[in-house]
N, C-alpha and C positions, 0 to 999 in steps of 0.2 A: 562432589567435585565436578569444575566442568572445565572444557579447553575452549574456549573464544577465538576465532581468526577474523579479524579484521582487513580487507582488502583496498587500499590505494589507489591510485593509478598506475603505480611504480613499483607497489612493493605489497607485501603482506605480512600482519603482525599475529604474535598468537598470546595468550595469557592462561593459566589456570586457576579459577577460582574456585577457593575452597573454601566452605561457611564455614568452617570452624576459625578462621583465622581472622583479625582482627583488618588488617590489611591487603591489598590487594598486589603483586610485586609486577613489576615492571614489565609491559610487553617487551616481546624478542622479535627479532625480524624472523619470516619462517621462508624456505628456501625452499620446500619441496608443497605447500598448501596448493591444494588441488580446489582450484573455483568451481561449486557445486552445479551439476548437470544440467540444463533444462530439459525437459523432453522432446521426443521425437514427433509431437504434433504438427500438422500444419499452421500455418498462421491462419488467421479466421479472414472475413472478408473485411473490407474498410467499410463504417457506418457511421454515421452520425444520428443516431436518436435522439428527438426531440424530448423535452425535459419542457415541462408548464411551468411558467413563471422565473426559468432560468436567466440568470444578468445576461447580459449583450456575449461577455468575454466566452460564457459557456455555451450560450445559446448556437454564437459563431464561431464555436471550434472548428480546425480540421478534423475531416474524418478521419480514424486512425483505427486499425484490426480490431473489429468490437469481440471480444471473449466472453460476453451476454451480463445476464440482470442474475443476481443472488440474492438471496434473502439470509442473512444472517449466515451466510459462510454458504447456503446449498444452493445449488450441487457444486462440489468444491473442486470441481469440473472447472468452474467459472474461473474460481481463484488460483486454480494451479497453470490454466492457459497466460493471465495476467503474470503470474510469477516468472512461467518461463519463460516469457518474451522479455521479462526486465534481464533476467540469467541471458538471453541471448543478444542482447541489444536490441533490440525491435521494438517498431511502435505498437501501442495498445490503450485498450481503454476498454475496463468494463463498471458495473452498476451494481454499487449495494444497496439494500434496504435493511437498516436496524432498528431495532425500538427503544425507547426510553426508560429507566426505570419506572417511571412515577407513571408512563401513559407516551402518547404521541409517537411519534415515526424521524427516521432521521435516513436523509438521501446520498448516499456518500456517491462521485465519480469519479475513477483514478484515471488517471491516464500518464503515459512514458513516453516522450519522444527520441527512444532509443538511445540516450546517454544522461548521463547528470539523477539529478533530482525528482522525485514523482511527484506530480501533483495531484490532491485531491479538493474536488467539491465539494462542499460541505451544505446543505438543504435539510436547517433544523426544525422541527416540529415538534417538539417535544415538549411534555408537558413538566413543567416543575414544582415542587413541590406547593407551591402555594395555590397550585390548582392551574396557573394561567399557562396559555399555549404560547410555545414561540415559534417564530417566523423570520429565519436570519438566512441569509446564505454569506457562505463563506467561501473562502480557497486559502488551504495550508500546503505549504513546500516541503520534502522530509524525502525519508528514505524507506525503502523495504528492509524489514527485520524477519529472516527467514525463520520456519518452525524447526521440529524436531520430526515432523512428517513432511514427505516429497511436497504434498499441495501447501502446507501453512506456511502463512506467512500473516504480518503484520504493519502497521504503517508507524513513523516514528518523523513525529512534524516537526520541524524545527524553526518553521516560522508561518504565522498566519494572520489572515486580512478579513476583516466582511464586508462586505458589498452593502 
């Protein structure tokens, strides 16, 4: 089993999901949900890091508190700075690097401008199974989906473009 709170602007909901049941029952409004902590770090410095071959729209972002480059989640330093600036409202931006199952590299950039929606860049390389490399960049709009530890978290797109 597990309790879900989902947070509004206005309000917050909660549910309990239980695998053994076939359905899922109705969220409840919840009166007392406490919105999860960010930590007590500073905010980092504003930057803008250049990125090779990034469109126009990434290339000329605002600089906004860089929280650094990661490679597959390390040092999760990176990712938990990113988290708490979205928990605290504040701008941020930091840099993933992941790889592909099949081969190739793929360049994520998040960035938050302290309310709404996160945006991520998306710089695919990655190799697919039929051997051949891609070469796409994209931008998808979504949410953070927090972990079950202080630093995880997740992105959750809910709509996306390529360039």
């Amino acid at each position: 089993m597990a309790d879900v709170t989902v947070w509004t602007a206005t309000e917050a909901f909660s549910v309990r999901l239980d695998s053994r049941l076939n359905t899922v029952p109705m969220p409840s409004v919840t009166k007392n949900a406490v919105w999860p902590a960010a930590g007590n770090e500073p905010s980092p410095a504003a930057s803008r890091p250049s990125i090779e071959g990034a469109p126009d729209e990434l290339a000329s972002r605002a600089p906004y508190p860089f929280c650094g480059r990661a490679e597959i989640g390390d040092p999760p330093e990176v990712l938990g700075c990113f988290r708490d600036a979205v928990l605290a409202g504040r701008e941020a931006e930091m840099i993933e690097r992941v790889f592909g199952t099949e081969g190739g590299e793929m360049l994520w950039v998040y960035r938050y401008d302290g309310s709404g929606r996160l945006v991520r860049y998306a710089h695919d390389q990655t190799v697919g199974g039929d051997g051949r490399s891609a070469d796409t960049w994209g931008r998808s709009d979504g949410a953070i989906i927090l972990g079950i530890t202080p630093l995880a978290w997740d992105f959750d797109p809910w709509s996306s473009a390529q360039f």
